[in-house]
DSSP file (Angstrom, degrees, kcal/mol; ACC not computed):
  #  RESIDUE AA STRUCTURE BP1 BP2  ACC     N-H-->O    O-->H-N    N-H-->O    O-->H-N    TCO  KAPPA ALPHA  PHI   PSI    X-CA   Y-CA   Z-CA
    1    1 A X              0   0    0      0, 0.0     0, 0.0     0, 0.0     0, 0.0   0.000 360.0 360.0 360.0 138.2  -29.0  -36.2    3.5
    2    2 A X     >  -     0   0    0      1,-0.1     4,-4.4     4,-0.0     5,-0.3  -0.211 360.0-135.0 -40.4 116.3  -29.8  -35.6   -0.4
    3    3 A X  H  > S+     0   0    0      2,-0.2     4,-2.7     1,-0.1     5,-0.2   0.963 109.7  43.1 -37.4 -59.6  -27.0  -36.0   -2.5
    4    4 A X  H  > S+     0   0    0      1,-0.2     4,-2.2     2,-0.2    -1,-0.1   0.909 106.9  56.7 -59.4 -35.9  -28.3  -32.7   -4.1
    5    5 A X  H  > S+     0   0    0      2,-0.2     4,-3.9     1,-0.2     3,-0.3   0.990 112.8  43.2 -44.0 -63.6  -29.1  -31.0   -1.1
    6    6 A X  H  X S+     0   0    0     -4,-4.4     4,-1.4     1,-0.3    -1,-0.2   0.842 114.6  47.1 -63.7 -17.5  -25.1  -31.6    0.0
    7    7 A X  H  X S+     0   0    0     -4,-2.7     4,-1.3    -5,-0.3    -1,-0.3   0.905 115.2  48.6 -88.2 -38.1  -23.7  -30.7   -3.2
    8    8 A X  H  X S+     0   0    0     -4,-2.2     4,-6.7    -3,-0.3     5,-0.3   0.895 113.8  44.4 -44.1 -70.4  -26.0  -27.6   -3.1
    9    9 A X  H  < S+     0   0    0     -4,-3.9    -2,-0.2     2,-0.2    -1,-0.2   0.840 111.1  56.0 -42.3 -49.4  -25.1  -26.6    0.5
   10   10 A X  H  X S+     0   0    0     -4,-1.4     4,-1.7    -5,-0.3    -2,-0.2   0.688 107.3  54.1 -63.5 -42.3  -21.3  -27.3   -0.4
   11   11 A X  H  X S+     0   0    0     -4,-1.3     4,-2.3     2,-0.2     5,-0.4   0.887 108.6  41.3 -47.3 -65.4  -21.8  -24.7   -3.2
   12   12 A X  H  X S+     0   0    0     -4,-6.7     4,-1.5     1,-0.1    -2,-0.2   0.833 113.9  53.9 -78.3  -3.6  -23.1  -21.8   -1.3
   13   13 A X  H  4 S+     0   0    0     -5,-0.3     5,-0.2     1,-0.2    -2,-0.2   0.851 115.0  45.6 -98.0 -25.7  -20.4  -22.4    1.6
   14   14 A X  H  X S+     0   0    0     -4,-1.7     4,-0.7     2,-0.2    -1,-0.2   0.776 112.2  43.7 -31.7 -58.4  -18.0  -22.3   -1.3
   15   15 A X  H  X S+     0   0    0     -4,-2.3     4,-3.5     1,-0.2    -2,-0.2   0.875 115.1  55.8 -90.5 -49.7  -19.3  -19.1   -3.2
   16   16 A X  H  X S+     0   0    0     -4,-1.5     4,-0.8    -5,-0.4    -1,-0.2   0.682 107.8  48.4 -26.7 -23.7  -19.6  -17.6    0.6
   17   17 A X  H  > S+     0   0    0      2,-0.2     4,-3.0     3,-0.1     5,-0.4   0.752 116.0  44.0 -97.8 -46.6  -15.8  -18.4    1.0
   18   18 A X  H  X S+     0   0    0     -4,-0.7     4,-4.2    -5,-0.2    -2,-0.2   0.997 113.7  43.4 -57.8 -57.6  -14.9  -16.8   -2.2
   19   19 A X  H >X S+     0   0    0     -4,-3.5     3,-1.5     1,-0.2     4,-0.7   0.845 112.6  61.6 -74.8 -63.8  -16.9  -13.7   -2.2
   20   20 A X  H 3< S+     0   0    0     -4,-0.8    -1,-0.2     1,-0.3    -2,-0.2   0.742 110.5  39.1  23.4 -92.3  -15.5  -13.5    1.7
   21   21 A X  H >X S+     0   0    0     -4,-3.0     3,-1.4     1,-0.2     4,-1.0   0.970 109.9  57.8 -49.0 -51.9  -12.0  -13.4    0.4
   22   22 A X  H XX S+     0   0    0     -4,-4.2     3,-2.4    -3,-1.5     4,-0.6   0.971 109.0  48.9 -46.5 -55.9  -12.6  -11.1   -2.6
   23   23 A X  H 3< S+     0   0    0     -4,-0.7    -1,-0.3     1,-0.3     4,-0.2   0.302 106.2  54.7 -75.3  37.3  -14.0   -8.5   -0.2
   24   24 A X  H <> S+     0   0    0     -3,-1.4     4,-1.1    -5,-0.3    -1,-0.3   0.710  86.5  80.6-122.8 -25.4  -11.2   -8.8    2.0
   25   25 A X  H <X S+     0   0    0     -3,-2.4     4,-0.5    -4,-1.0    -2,-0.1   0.500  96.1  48.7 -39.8 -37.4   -8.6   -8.1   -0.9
   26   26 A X  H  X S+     0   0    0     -4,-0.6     4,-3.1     2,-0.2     5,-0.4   0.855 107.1  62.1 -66.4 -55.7   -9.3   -4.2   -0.5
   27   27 A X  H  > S+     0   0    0      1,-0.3     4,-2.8     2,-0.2    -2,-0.2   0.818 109.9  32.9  -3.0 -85.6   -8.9   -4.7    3.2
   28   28 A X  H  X S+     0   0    0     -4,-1.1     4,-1.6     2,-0.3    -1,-0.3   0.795 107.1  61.7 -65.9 -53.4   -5.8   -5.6    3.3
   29   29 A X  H  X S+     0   0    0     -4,-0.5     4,-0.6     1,-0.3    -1,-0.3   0.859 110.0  42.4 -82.9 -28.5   -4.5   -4.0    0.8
   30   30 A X  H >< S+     0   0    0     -4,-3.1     3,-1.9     2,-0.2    -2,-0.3   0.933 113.9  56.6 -69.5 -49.3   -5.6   -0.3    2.8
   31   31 A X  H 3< S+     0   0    0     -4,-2.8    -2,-0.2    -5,-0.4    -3,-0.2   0.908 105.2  55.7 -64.0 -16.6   -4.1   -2.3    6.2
   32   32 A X  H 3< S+     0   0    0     -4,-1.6    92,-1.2    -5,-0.1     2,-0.4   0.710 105.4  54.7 -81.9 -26.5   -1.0   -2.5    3.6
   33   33 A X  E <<  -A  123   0A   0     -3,-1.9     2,-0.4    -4,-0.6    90,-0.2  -0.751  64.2-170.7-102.5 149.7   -0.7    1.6    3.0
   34   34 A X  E     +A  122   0A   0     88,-1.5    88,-3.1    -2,-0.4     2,-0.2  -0.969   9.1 177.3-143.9 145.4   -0.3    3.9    5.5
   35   35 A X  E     -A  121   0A   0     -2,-0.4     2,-0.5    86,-0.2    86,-0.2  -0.910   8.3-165.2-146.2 136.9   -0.5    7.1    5.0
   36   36 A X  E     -A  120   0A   0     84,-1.9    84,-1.0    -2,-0.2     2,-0.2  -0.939  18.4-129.4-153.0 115.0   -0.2   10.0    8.1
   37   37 A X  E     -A  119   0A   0     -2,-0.5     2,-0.4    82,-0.2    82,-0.2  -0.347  25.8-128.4 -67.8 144.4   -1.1   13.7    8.1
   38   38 A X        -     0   0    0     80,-0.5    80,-0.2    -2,-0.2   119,-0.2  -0.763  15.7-156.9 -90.7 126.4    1.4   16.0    9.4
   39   39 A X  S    S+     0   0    0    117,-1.9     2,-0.4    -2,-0.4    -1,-0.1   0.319  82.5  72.0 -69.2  -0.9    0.8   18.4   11.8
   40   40 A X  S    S-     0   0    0    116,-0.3    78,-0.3    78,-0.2     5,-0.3  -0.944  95.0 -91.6-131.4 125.8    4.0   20.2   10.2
   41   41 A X     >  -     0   0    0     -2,-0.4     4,-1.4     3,-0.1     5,-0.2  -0.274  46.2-105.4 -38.2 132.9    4.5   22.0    6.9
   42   42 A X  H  > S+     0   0    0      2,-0.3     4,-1.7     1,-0.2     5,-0.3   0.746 124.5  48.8 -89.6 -47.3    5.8   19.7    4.0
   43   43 A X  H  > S+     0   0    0      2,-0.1     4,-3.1     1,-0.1     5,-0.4   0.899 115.4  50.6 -72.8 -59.4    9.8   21.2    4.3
   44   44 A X  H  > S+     0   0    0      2,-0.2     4,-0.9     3,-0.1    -2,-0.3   0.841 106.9  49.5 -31.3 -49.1    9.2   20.6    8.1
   45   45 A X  H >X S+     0   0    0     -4,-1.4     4,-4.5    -5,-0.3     3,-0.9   0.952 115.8  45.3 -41.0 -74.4    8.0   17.0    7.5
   46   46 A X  H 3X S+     0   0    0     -4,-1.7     4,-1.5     1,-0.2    -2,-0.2   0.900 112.0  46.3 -32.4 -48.3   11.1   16.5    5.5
   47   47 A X  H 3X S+     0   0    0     -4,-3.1     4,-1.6    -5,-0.3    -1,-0.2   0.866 118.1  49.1 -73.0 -29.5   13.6   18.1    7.7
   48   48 A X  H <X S+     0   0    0     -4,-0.9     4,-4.5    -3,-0.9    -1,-0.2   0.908 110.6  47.6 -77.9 -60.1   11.9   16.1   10.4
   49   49 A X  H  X S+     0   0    0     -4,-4.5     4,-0.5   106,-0.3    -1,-0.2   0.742 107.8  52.5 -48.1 -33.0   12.0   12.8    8.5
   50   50 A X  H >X S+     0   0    0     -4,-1.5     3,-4.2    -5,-0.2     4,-1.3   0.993 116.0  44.3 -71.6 -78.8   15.8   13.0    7.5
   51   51 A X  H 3X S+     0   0    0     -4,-1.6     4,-2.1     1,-0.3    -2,-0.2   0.808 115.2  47.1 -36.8 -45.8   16.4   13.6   11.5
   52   52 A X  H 3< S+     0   0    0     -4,-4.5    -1,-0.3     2,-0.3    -2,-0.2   0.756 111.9  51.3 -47.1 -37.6   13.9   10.7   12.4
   53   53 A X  H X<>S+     0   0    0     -3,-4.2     3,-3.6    -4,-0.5     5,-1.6   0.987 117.0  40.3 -98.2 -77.6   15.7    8.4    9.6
   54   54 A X  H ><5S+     0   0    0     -4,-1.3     3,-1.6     1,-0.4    -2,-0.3   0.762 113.5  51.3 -36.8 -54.5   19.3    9.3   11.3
   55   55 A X  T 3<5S+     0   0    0     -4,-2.1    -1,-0.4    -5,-0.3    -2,-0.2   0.696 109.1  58.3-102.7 -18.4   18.1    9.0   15.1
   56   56 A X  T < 5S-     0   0    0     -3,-3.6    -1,-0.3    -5,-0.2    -2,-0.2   0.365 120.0 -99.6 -86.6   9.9   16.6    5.5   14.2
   57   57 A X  T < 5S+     0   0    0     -3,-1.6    -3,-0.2     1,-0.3     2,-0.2   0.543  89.7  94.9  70.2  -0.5   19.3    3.9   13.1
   58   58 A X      < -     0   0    0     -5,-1.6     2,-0.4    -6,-0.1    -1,-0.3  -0.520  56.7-134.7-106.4-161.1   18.9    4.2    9.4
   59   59 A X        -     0   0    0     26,-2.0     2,-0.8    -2,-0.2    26,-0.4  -0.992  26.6-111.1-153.0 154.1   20.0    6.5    6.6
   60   60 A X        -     0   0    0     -2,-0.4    24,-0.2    24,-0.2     3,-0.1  -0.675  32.1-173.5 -88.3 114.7   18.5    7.9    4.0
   61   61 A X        +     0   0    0     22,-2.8     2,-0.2    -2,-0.8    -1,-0.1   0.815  64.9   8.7 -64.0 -49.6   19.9    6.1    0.7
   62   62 A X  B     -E   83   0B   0     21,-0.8    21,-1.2    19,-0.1    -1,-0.3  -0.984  53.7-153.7-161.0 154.7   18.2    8.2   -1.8
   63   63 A X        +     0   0    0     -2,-0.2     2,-0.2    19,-0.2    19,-0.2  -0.310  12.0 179.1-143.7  84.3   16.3   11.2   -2.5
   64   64 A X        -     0   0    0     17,-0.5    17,-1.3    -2,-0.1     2,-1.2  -0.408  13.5-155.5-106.1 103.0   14.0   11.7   -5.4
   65   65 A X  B  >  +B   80   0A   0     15,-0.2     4,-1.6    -2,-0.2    15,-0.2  -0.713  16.4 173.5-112.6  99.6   12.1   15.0   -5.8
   66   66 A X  T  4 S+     0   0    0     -2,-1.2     4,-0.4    13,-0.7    14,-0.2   0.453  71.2  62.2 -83.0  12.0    9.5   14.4   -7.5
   67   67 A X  T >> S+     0   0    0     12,-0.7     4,-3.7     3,-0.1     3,-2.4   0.943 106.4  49.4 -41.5 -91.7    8.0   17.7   -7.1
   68   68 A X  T 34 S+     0   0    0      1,-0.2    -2,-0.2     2,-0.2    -1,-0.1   0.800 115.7  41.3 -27.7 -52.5   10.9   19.1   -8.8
   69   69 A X  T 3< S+     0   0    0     -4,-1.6     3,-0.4     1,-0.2    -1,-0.2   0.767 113.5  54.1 -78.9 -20.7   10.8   16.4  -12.0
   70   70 A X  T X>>S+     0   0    0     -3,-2.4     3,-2.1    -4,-0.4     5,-1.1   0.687  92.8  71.0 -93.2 -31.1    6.9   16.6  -12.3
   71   71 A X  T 3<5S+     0   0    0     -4,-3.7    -1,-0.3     1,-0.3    -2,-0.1   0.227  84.8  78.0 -87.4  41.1    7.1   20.7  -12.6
   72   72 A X  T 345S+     0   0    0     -3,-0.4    -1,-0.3    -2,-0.1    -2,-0.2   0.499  94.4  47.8 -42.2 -45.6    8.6   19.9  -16.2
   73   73 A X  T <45S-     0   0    0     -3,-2.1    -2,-0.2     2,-0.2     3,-0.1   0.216 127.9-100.3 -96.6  18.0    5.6   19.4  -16.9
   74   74 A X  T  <5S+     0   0    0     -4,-0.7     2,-0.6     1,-0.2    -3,-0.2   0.503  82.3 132.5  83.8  10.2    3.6   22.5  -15.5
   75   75 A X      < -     0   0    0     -5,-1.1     2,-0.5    -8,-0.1    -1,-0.2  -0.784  43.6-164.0 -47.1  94.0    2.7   20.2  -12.7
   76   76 A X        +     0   0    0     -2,-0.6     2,-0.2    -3,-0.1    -8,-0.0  -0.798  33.6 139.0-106.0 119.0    3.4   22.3   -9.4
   77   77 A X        -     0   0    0     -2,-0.5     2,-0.4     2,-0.0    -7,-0.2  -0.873  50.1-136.9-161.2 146.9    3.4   19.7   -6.7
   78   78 A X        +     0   0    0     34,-0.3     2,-0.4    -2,-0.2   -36,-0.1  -0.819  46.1 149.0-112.6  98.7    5.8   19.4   -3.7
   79   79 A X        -     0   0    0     -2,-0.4   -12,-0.7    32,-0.2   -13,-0.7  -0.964  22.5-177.3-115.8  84.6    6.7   15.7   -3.5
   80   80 A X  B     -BC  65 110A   0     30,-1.9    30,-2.7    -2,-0.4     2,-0.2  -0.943  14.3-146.3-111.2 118.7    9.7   13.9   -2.4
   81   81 A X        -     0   0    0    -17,-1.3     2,-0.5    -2,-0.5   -17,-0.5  -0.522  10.0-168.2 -32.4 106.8   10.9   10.0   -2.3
   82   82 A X        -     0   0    0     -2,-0.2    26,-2.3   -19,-0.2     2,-0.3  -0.972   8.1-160.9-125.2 130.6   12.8    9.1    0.2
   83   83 A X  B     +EF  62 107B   0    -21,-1.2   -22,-2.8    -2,-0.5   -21,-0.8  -0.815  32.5 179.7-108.2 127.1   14.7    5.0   -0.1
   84   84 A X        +     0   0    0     22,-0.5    21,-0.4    -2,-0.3     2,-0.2  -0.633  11.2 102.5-116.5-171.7   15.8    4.2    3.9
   85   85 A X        -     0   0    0    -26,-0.4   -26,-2.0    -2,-0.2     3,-0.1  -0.710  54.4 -70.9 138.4-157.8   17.3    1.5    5.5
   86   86 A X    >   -     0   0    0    -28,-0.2     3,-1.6    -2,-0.2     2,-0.7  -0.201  14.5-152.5 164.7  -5.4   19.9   -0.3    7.1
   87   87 A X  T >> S+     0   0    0      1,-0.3     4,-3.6     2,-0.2     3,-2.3  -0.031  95.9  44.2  16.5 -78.4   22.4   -1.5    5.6
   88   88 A X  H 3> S+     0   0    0     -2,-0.7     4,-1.2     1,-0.3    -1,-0.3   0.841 119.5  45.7 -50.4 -32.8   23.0   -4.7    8.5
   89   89 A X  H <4 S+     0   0    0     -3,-1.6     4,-0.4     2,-0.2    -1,-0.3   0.489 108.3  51.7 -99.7  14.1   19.4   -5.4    8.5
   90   90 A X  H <> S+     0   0    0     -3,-2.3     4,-2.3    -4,-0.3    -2,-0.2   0.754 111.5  57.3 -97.9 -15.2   19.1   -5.2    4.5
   91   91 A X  H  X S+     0   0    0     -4,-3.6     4,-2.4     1,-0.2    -2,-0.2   0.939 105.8  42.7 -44.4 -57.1   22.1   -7.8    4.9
   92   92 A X  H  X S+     0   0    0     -4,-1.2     4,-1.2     1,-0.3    -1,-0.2   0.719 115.9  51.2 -77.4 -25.6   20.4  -10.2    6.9
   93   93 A X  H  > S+     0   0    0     -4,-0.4     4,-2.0     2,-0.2     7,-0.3   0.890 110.5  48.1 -84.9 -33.8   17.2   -9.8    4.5
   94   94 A X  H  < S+     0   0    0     -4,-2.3    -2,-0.2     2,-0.2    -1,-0.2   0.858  98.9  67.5 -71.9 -31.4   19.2  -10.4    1.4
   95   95 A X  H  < S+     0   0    0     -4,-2.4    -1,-0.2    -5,-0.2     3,-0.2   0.998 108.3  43.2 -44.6 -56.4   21.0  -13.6    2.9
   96   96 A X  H  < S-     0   0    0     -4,-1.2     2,-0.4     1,-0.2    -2,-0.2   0.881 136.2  -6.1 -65.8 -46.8   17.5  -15.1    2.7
   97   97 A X    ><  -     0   0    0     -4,-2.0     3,-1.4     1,-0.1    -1,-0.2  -0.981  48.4-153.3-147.6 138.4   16.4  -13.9   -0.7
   98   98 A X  G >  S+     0   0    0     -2,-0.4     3,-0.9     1,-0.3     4,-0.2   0.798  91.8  75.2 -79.2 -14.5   18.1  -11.5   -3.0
   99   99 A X  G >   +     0   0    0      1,-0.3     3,-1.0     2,-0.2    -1,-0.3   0.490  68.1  82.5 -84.3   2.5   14.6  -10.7   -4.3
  100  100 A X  G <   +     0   0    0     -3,-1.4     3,-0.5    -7,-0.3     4,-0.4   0.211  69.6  85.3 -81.3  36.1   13.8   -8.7   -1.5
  101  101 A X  G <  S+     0   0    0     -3,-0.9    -1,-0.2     2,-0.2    -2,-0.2   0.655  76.6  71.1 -79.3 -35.9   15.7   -6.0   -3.3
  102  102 A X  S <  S+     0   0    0     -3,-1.0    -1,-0.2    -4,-0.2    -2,-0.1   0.907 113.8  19.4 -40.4 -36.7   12.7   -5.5   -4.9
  103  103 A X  S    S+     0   0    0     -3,-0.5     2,-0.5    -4,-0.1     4,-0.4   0.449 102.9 111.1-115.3 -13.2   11.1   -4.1   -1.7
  104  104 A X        +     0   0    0     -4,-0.4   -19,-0.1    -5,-0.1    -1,-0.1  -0.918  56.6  51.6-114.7 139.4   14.3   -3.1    0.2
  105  105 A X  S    S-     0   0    0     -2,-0.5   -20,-0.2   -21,-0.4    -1,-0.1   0.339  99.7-111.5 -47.1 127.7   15.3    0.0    0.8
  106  106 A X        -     0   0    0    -23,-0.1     2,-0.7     1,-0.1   -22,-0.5   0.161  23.6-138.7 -30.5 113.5   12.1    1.3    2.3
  107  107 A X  B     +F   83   0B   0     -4,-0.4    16,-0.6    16,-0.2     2,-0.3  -0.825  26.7 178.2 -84.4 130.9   10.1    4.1   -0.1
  108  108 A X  E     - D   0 122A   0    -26,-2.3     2,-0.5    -2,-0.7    14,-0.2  -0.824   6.9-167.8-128.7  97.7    9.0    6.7    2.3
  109  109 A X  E     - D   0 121A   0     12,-2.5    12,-2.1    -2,-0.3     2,-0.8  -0.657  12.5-169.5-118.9 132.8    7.2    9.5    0.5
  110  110 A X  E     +CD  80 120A   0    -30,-2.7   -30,-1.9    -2,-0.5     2,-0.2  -0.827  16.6 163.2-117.2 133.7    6.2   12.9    1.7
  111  111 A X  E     - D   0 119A   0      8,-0.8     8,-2.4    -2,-0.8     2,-0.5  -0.852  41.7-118.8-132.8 174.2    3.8   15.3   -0.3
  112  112 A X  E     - D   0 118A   0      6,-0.2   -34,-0.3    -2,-0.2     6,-0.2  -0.952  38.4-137.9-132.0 123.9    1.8   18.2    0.3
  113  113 A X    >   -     0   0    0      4,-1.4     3,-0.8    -2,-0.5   -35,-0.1   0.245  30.3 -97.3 -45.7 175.2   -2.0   17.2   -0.6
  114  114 A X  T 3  S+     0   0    0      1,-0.2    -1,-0.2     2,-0.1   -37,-0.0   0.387 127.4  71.6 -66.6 -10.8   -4.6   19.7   -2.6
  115  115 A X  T 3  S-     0   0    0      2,-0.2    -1,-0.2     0, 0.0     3,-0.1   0.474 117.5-121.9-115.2  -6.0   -5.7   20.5    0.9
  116  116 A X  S <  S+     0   0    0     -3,-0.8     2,-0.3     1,-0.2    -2,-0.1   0.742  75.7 124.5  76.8  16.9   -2.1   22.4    1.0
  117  117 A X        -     0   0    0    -76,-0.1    -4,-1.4   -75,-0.0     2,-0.4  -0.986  67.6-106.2-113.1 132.9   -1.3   20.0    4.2
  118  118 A X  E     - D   0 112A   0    -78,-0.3   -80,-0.5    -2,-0.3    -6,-0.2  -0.467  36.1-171.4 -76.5  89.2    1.6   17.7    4.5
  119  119 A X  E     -AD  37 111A   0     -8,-2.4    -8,-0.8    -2,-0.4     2,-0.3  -0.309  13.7-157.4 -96.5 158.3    1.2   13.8    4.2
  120  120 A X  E     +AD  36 110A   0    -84,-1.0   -84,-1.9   -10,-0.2     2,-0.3  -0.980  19.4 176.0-116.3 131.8    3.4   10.8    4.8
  121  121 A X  E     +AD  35 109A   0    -12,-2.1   -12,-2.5    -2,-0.3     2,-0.3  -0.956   5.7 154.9-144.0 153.7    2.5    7.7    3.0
  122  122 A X  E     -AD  34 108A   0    -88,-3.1   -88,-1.5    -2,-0.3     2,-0.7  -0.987  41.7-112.3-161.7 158.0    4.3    4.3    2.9
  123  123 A X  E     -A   33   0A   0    -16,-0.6   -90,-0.2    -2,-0.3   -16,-0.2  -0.881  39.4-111.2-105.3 136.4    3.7    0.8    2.3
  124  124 A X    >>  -     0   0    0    -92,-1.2     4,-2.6    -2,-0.7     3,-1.8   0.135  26.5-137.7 -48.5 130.9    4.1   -1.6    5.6
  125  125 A X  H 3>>S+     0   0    0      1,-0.3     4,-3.6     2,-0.2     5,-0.6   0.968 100.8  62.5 -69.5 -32.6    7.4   -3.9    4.8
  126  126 A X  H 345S+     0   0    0     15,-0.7    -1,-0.3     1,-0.2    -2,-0.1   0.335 101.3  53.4 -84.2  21.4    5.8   -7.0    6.1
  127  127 A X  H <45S+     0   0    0     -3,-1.8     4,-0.2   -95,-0.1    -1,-0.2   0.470 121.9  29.4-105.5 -39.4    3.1   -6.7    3.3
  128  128 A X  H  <5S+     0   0    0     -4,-2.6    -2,-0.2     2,-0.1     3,-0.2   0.867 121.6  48.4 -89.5 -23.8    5.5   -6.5    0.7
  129  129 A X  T ><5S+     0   0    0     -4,-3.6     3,-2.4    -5,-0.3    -3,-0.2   0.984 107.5  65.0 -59.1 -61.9    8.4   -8.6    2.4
  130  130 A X  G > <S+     0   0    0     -5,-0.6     3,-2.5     1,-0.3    -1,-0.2   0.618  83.9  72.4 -55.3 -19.0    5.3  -11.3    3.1
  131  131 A X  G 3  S+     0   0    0      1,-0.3    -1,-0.3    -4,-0.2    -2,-0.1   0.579  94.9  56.4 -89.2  -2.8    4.8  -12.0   -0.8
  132  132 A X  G <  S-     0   0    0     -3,-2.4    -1,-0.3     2,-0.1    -2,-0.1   0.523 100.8-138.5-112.5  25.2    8.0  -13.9   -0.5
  133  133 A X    <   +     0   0    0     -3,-2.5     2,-0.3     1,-0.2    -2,-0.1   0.692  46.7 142.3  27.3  56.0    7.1  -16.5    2.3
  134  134 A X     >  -     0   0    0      1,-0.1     4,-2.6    -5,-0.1    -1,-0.2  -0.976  39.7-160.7-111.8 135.9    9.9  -16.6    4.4
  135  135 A X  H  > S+     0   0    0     -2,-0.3     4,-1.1     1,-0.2    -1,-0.1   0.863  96.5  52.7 -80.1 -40.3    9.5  -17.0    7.9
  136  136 A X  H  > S+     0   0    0      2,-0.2     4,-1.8     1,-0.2    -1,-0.2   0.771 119.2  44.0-110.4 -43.6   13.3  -15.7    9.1
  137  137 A X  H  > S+     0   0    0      1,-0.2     4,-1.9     2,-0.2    -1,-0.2   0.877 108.5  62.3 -94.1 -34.0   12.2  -12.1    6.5
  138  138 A X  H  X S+     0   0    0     -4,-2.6     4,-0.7     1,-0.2    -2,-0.2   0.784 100.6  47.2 -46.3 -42.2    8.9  -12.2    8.1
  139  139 A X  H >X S+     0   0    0     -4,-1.1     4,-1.4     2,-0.2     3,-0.8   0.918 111.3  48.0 -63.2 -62.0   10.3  -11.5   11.3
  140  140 A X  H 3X S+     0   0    0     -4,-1.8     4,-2.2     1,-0.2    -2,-0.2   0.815 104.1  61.6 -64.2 -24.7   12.5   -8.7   10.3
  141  141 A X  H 3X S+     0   0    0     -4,-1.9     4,-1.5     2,-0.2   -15,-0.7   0.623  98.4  59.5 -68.1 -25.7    9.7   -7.1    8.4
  142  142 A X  H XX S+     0   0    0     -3,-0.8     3,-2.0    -4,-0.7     4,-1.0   0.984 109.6  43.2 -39.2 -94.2    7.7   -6.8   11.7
  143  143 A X  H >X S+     0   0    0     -4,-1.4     4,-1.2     1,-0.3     3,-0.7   0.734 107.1  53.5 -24.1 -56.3   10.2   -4.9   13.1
  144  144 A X  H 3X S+     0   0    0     -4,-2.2     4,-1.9     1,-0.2    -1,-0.3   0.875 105.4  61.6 -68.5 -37.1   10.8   -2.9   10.2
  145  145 A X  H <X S+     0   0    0     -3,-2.0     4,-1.2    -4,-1.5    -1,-0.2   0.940 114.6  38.3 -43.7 -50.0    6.5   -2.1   10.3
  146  146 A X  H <X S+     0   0    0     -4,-1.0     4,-1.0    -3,-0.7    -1,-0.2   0.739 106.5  54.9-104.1   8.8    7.1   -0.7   13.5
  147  147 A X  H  X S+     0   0    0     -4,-1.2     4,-1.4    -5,-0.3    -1,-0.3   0.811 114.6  52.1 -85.9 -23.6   10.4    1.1   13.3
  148  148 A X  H  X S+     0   0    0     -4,-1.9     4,-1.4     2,-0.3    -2,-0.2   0.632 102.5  53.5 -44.9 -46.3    8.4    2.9   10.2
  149  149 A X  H  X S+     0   0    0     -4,-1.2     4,-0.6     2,-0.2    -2,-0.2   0.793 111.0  51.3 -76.2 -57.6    5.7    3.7   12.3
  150  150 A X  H  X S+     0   0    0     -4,-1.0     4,-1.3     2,-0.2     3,-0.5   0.790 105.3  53.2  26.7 -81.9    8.5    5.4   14.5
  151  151 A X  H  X S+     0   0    0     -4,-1.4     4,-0.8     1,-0.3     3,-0.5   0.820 113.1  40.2 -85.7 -43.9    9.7    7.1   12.0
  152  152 A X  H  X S+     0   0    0     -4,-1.4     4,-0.6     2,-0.2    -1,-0.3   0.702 108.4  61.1 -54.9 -25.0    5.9    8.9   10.9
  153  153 A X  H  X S+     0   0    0     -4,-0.6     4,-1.1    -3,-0.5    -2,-0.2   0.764 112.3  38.9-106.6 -40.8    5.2    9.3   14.0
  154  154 A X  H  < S+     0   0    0     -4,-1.3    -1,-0.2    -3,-0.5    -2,-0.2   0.684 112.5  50.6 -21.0 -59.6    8.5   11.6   14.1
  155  155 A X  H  < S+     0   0    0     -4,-0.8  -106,-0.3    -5,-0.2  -107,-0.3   0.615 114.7  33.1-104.6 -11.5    8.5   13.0   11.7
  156  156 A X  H  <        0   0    0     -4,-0.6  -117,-1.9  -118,-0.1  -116,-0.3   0.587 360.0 360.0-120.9   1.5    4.5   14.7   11.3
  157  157 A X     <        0   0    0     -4,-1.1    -3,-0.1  -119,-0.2    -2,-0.1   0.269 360.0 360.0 -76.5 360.0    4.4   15.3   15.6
């Protein structure tokens, strides 16, 4: 084979690989949010979530309403933050790296859209856990995806 030819060939299978991956960067990063409409009014959702939090084995940590902080500024939105977890499993995650404080306690945030209907939106732990490439946090972060999952599923049914 031509020297140019292969270096040519090697080129496009290259810039193929790349643009591949770019458009896969969006992907992922929506397979990384979840967000889940509620069949239930936005204080329903809440009341639902708190009980969901509690019946799963976690607790609710903190509770931010940003609704409440945002209509300061003549913003009328009903919006609340909610930080969950574990205590025993944020142990075991922190043994491994203390920076997954960054991501641990779970944000789990319920609003009520323009469309005057009740969302739940979170981002999957093992998307944010994964960015510190430990296999042992990787694992628990699975788990924690679907206890999450759980917990929307709860909470807007």
């Amino acid at each position: 084979m031509n020297y140019k030819i292969a270096v040519s060939r090697l080129s496009t299978l290259l810039m193929a690989t790349v643009v591949a991956a770019l458009l896969a960067l969006p992907a992922a990063a929506q397979d990384s949010h979840v967000t889940v409409p509620s069949q239930k009014s936005f204080d329903q959702t809440v009341n639902q979530l708190k009980s969901a939090v509690g019946q799963g084995g976690m607790m609710v940590m903190a509770e931010v309403n940003q609704g409440n902080m945002l209509s300061m500024t003549g913003l009328k939105l009903k919006a609340t933050l909610f930080l969950v977890g574990n205590p025993t499993v944020g142990k075991k995650i922190f043994e491994q790296d203390p920076a997954a404080g960054l991501y641990i306690p779970l944000r789990v945030f319920v609003y009520e859209g323009k469309d005057g209907k009740a969302y739940l939106s979170y981002d999957k732990p093992s998307s944010l856990l994964g960015t510190l490439n430990n296999q042992d946090i990787n694992m628990t972060a699975g788990m924690l995806d679907q206890k999450l999952e759980g917990l929307a599923q709860m909470a807007t049914h």
